[in-house]
Every structure is written in structure tokens, then in C-alpha cells.
N, C-alpha and C positions, 0 to 999 in steps of 0.2 A: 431525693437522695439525702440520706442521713449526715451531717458533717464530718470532712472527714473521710469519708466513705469515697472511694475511688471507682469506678466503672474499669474492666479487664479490656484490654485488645490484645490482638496477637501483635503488633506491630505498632509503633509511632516513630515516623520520620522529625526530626528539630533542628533546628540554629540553620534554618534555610528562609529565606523569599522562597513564597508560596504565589504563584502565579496560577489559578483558577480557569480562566479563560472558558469561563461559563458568562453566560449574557448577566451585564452588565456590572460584572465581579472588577474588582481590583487586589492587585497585587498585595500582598499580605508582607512586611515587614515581620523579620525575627518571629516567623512562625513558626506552628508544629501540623503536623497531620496522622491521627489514629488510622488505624486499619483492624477491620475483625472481620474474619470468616472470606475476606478475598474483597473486602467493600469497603468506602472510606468510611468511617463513624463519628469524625470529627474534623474539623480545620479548622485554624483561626489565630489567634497570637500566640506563642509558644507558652506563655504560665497560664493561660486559660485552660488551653487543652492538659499541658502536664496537670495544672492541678486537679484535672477531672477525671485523667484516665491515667492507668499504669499500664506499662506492655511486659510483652515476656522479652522482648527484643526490643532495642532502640538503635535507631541510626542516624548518626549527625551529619547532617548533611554541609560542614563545614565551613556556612556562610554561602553555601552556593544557591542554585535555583531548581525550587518543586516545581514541576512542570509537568502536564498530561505528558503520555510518550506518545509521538507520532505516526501518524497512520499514513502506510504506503498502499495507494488507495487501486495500484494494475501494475505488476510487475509477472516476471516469468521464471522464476527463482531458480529451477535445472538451470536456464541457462548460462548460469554463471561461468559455468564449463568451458563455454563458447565465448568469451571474454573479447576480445578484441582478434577473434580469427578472422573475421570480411567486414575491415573497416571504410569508411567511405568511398562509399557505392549508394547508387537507389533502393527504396524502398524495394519493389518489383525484381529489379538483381539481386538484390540479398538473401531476400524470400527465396527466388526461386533457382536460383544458383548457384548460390550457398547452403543457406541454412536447411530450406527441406532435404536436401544429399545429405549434409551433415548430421541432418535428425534422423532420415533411413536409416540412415550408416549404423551411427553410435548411440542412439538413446536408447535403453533399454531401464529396465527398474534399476540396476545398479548405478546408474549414469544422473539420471532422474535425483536419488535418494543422497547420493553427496553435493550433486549441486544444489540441492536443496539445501542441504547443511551448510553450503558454504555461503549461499544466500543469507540463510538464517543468524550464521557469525557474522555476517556482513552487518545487516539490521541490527540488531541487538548492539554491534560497536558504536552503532550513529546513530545510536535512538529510537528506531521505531521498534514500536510494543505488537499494533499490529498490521499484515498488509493482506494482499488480495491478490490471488495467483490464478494465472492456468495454464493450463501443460497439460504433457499425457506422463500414464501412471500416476495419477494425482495421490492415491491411495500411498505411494511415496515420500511424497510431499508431507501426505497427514503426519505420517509416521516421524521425519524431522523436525516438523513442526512441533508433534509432540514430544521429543525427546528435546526439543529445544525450552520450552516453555512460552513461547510466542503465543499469539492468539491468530488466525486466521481463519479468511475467507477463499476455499480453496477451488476455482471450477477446475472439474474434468474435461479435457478438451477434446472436441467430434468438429471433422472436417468429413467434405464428402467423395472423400478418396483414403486409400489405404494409409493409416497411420500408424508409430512405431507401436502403438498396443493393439491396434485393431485391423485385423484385413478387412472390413468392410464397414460401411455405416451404421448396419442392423446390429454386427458386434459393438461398436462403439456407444450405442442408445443403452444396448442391453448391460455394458461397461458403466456408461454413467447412471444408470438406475440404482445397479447395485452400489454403486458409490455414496450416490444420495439415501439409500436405507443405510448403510454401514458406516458412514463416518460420524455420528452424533454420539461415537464412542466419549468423545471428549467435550469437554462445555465451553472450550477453550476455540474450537475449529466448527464454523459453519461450512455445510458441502454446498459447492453450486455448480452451474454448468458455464464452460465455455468454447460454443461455435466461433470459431475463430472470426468471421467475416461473412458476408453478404457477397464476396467474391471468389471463396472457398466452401460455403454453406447454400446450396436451393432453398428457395424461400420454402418450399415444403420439408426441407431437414428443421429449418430455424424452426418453422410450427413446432415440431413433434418437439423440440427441443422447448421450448414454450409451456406445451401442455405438461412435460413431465418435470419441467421448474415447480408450474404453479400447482401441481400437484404434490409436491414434497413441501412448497412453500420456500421454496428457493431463489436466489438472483438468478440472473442470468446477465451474464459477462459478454461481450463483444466489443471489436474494431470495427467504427463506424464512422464514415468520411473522414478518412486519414490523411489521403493524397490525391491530387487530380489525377494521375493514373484511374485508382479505384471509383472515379468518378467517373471516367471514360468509358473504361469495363461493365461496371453495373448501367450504364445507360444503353450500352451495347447488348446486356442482354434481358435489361426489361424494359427499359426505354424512358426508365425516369432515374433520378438522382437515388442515392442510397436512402437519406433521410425519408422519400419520396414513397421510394419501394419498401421502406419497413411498415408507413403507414400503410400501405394498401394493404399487406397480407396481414396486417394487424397486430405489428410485433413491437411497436412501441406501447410502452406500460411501466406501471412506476416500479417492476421489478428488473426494468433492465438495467444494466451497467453498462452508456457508451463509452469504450476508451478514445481517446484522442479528439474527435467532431473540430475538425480543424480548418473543413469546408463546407460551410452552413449558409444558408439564405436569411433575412430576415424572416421568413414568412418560416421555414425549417425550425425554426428557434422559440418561433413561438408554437410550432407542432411539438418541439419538445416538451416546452413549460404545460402545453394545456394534457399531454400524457402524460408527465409526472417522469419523465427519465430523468435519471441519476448521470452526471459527466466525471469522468476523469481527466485531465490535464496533464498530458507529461511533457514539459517545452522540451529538454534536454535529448529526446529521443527524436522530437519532430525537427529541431535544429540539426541534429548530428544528421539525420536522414533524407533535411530539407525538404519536409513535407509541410509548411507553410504553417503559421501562428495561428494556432484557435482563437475565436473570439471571446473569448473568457469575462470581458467586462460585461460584454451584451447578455450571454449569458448568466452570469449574476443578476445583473439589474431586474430581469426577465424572473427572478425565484425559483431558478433553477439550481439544485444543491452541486456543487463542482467541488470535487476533492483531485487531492496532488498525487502523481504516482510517477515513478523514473524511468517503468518500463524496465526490460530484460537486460540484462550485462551486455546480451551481446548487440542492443542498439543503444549503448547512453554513454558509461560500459561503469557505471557506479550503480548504488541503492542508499546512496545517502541525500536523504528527504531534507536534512538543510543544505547541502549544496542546493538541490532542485529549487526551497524556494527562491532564495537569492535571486535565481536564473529567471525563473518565476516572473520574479517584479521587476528584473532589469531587462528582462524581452519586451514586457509592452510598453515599458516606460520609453525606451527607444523607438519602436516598433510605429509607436503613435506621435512620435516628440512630446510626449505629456511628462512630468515626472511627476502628475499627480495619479495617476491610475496606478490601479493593485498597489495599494499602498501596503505596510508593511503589515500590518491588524489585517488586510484581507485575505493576505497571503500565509500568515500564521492560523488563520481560521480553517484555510484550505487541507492544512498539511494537521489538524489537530481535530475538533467536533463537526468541519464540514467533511472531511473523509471517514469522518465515521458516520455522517447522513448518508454519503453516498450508498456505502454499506450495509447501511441499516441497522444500525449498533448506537446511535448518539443517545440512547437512551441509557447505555451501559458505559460506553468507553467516549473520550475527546476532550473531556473538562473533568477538573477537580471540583466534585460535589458532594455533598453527606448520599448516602445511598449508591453510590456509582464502585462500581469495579477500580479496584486500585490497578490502575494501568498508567504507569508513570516513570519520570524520569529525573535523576538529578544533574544537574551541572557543575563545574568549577570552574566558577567563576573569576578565579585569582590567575588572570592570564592575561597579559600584555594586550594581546589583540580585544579584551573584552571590558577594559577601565580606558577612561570612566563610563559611567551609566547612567543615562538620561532615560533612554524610553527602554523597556525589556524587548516588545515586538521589535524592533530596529535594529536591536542587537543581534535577536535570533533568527532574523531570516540576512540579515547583511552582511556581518561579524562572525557568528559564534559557526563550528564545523560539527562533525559527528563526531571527530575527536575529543571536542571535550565535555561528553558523554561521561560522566565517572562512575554511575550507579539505573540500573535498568531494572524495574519490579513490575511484573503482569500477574494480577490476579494476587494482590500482595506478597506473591512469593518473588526474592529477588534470582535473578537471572544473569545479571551483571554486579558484581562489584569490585569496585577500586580498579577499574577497567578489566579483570579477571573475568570470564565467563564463567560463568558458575553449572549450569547445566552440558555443556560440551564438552567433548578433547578437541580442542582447538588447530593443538598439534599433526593427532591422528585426521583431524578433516583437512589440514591445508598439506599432508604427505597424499592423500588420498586425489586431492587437486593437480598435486604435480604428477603423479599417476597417468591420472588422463590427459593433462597437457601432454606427456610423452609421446603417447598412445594417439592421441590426434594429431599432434604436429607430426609425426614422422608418415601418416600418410596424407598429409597438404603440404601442398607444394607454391609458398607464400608468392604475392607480387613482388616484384624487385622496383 
């Protein structure tokens, strides 16, 4: 380059800590970071990079903190709707006493398509860039997801009974095909599937389900030992444990995504690591539901990729990924009386480039690197609860909230700023929220 001579980006974020959280990075002091064509082009001290590039746009980042934006690695996004209507109860009551009646009832693509948006306002206010859903009418989902500017991993959900898009399982297969040829509309949204469970799914649905993943080249999404309930049922009707019965019909595979694994054997754990399955963690759902603590340290240890996720509103009843981790590392910390386990690096790893292994994305999204997708986040840092600063990981999963989130960009376009959504009406999705609150609370009849 000639002197003098400037390199174009469309974007450089400045006057921020640049925190990387790519292996063996350190935090960047009074930095800058380029952006062109949706990708980072630079990072590094802020007169290095200004001296080398010009943007058409600059945004100062205020002194606060450049940070990857977090990945919400199993959540249920519709259910936002469903917020706190059947709260503490069991897993098994809730499921099937609550929620399935209340999914016959009222889910339909209208239902679906603003709690998706309200999910999607949700994430965006608390950081996360992108998460990983399943529900039925996924094709809904796409659709908020794309009007939001998020990025996601969306399964279509097939149980093997009647569900609100499908009277039968053949339609539901024939549903999620068509899902997985038609959603690659955007480069933004990967399509996957999601068989809800090995207690609502015949190991011969999970097959087909299987076959027509790895035929699109898709995850596949599942609840997998969540509760000793589902450990009682699945043994009742194959005769071995869940983990037990997926290997036999051959459904562990490193496309799977297990949500929860919260009752595992040693010898389970290492079936996981030697098939290559992907974990999700949600403490906040298994606490609220009292479905017992995943093993999450054994699993690390073991090389198994474990990302963070909060699960559906209506069992956590947030999607804010820094509450969860907090929750995260103060479960096993007590859980074990260790307060060295899931330290605060292992649990910021979870929630940033290890849920985007889980997904399958850490090549594109999770850390700030030249080459990688600008999916990122800033903070404002000028906030009582956040001075002084000693360590950043400590801050971020102990300290700091989704609140103070002040600028949200996926794909270098921003989507959040000055806490303003920029892609939504905010407005129109939370009138449209109190809509259905109406409409469901006046036919539930609450516990007193």
C-alpha cells in the first residue's frame, strides 16, 4: 500500500476495549475494528487501524466494551406468549397439562410469528446476535427472524402425535422437508429439525428424522435426559436409559444437538464424546423445573463442545444469556461446594464461540477475528454496578445484565443502537403481546 493510501470498509467501530475471545487473544485497550461486506477486516489499537482504513460510517463506542454478541445455543422463541402462565409445577405437568392444551388451543402461524418477534426484541435487548429454536410453523420464525436481522438456527418441530401444524407425522416429515429446501432464503438462518424427545418421538420417527437432516446437511435438535421422569418412561418402553436407547438405533452423531443431558452415567458421557454430540446447558430452566444439574464440568473435561441456552419463556421465563451465565457458574459452584469450577472464562466461552461449536458456526460467528462475520456487541461500561475493572470475563458473566447492551450489529449491519431497535416496531410487537395475553388469560382460569 502506497503511503498515505487508506484501505475502504463499510464500517469501523472505535474508542472501545476490544475483547476477541478467540484462543489465546487479549483484550485490546483503546481499540478500533473495520467491517466490509458483513466481515471483520481489521482489529487492533485504534490509530493503527484508523490509520489504515476509512469507513463510510463510524461508531464510537464510548469507552465501552467490543465484544462477540452471544449465542442463545436452545430456546423456544413463540413461547414467549406463554410467559409465566403454568409456573411451578413439573416437568411432565407442565408438558402435558398445560402446555400441550395451550399449544392445541392457540398456536397457530399468527401466534408463532409475534412471539417470535417478541423473543427476537428480547435477544437483541440482552445481547444475543444469534440463537437456536424449535417450535412448529418454524417457516414463522424465519420470517421474524428475518425481519429482525438476527442470525439463527431454526428446527422445525415433528412429534409423533397431532401437532398445531400437522395432523399427522407423514405431514409433519413432509413439513419439515419442505422447510429444510426453502429456508436457505437467507445466509443469515440455517434450517434444522427438531423431534422434540425420545418420549414423544419412536425411535423409528427420530430415524427418518435423521436421514432427512443428514440429507440437507442439517442439525438436528433434541431433549435428551432431562428428568428422571423421562428416564423412567424411556426405560419403560425400551428398556434402556435415553442416552442408551439413542445409541442403539444409531442416533448419536456429531449433527446432533442434545438439549439439557442432565442425567448421564460416566460411561453415557463418554458415548457422548466418542460420537461427537454437541450439549446445550440451560441451568435456569432445569432449576425452575427442578429437573436436576447437568454435569457440565465432566462434560467439558471429556471434549465435548457444551453451549449456553435459557430455553423457552415459558420455563425460565427470560432469554437473557447474561443472566443464565451468572446462574451458570453459581449452580455448580454451590452444587459441588467448589467455587473453583466453571470459572468465569469457562462460562463466557459457553455463552460466546462454544455455542457457536455447538451449532456449528464457530468458524463464522463467537470471537472477534479478521475474516469472521461481524456479529457483535457493545457495552456501557460507565455504570456503577460495572467500576472498577479487574478482570472483563468476571465482570460479564457476574456484573454486567442485558441491560447494558447499548449497540447490537449481526452481519455488520446494526440492529440495535443507543438501546433503539433499529429493525422492529417495538411498539406494534409488545401491543400485539398484550393482544394475546387478553385472548389467553380470559380463557385460563389461574391457581389462587
Amino acid at each position: 500500500m502506497e503511503h498515505g493510501a487508506k484501505k475502504s470498509a463499510d464500517l469501523i467501530l472505535t474508542n472501545g476495549t476490544i475483547l476477541p475471545l478467540s484462543p489465546h487473544s487479549s483484550p485490546i485497550p483503546d481499540g478500533a475494528l473495520a467491517v466490509s461486506e458483513g466481515c471483520i477486516t481489521a482489529l487492533g489499537p485504534k490509530a493503527h487501524v484508523e490509520n489504515y482504513f476509512e469507513a463510510r460510517r463510524t461508531i464510537d463506542a464510548g469507552g465501552g466494551l467490543i465484544m462477540p454478541g452471544l449465542v442463545n445455543a436452545h430456546t423456544h422463541a413463540p413461547m414467549a406468549l406463554f410467559r409465566g402462565m403454568a409456573d411451578d409445577l413439573p416437568l411432565k405437568v407442565w408438558l402435558e397439562e398445560y402446555i400441550f392444551p395451550a399449544e392445541a388451543r392457540w398456536v397457530d402461524a399468527d401466534f408463532v410469528y409475534w412471539g417470535a418477534l417478541l423473543s427476537c426484541a428480547e435477544m437483541i435487548r440482552s445481547g444475543t446476535t444469534t440463537f437456536a429454536d424449535g417450535y412448529f410453523f418454524e417457516d414463522q420464525v424465519a420470517r421474524a427472524v428475518q425481519e429482525s436481522g438476527l442470525r439463527a438456527v431454526l428446527g422445525q418441530g415433528i412429534l409423533d402425535f397431532l401437532t398445531p401444524d400437522s395432523p399427522s407425522t407423514a405431514e409433519s416429515l413432509r413439513k419439515a422437508e419442505a422447510f429444510l429446501r426453502q429456508t436457505h432464503v437467507s445466509s443469515l438462518i440455517r434450517p434444522a429439525l427438531f423431534p422434540h424427545s425420545l418420549y414423544t418421538c419412536s425411535p423409528g420417527l427420530l430415524k427418518q428424522c435423521q436421514n432427512l437432516a443428514e440429507r440437507y446437511g442439517s442439525p438436528l435438535i433434541i431433549h435428551l435426559a432431562e428428568t428422571q421422569m423421562e428416564l423412567k418412561d424411556v426405560y419403560n418402553k425400551y428398556g434402556q436409559s435415553p442416552i442408551k436407547s439413542m445409541e442403539k438405533y444409531g442416533l448419536l452423531s456429531p449433527s446432533l444437538i442434545a438439549c439439557h443431558c442432565v442425567w448421564l452415567s460416566e460411561s453415557e458421557m463418554d458415548l457422548l464424546a466418542t460420537r461427537g454430540v454437541k450439549v446445550v446447558h440451560n441451568p435456569e430452566s432445569n432449576m425452575k423445573l427442578a429437573s436436576g444439574v447437568a454435569p457440565v464440568p465432566e462434560l467439558l473435561a471429556r471434549g465435548i463442545p457444551v453451549g449456553l441456552g435459557t430455553d423457552g419463556c415459558a420455563s425460565n421465563n427470560n432469554q437473557d444469556i447474561f443472566q443464565e451465565m451468572d446462574t451458570a457458574a453459581k449452580l455448580h459452584k454451590v452444587y459441588r461446594l467448589d467455587p473453583t469450577v466453571m470459572p468465569a472464562d469457562v462460562v463466557l466461552h459457553m455463552a460466546t464461540l462454544g455455542g457457536a461449536r455447538v451449532l456449528g458456526l464457530d468458524e463464522e460467528i463467537g470471537s472477534l477475528a479478521v475474516g469472521k462475520r461481524a456479529d457483535l456487541i457493545i457495552l456501557d461500561l460507565n455504570r456503577p454496578h460495572l467500576l472498577p475493572i479487574y478482570n472483563f470475563a468476571s465482570h460479564l458473566v457476574y456484573a454486567a445484565t442485558g441491560a447494558d447492551v447499548r449497540d447490537v450489529i449481526v452481519e455488520g449491519r446494526l440492529i440495535m443502537q443507543n438501546r433503539k431497535l433499529v429493525n422492529l416496531d417495538e411498539e406494534k410487537i409488545l401491543g400485539e403481546a398484550r393482544r394475546w395475553n387478553k385472548k389467553i388469560a380470559d380463557s385460563v382460569h389461574p391457581k389462587t
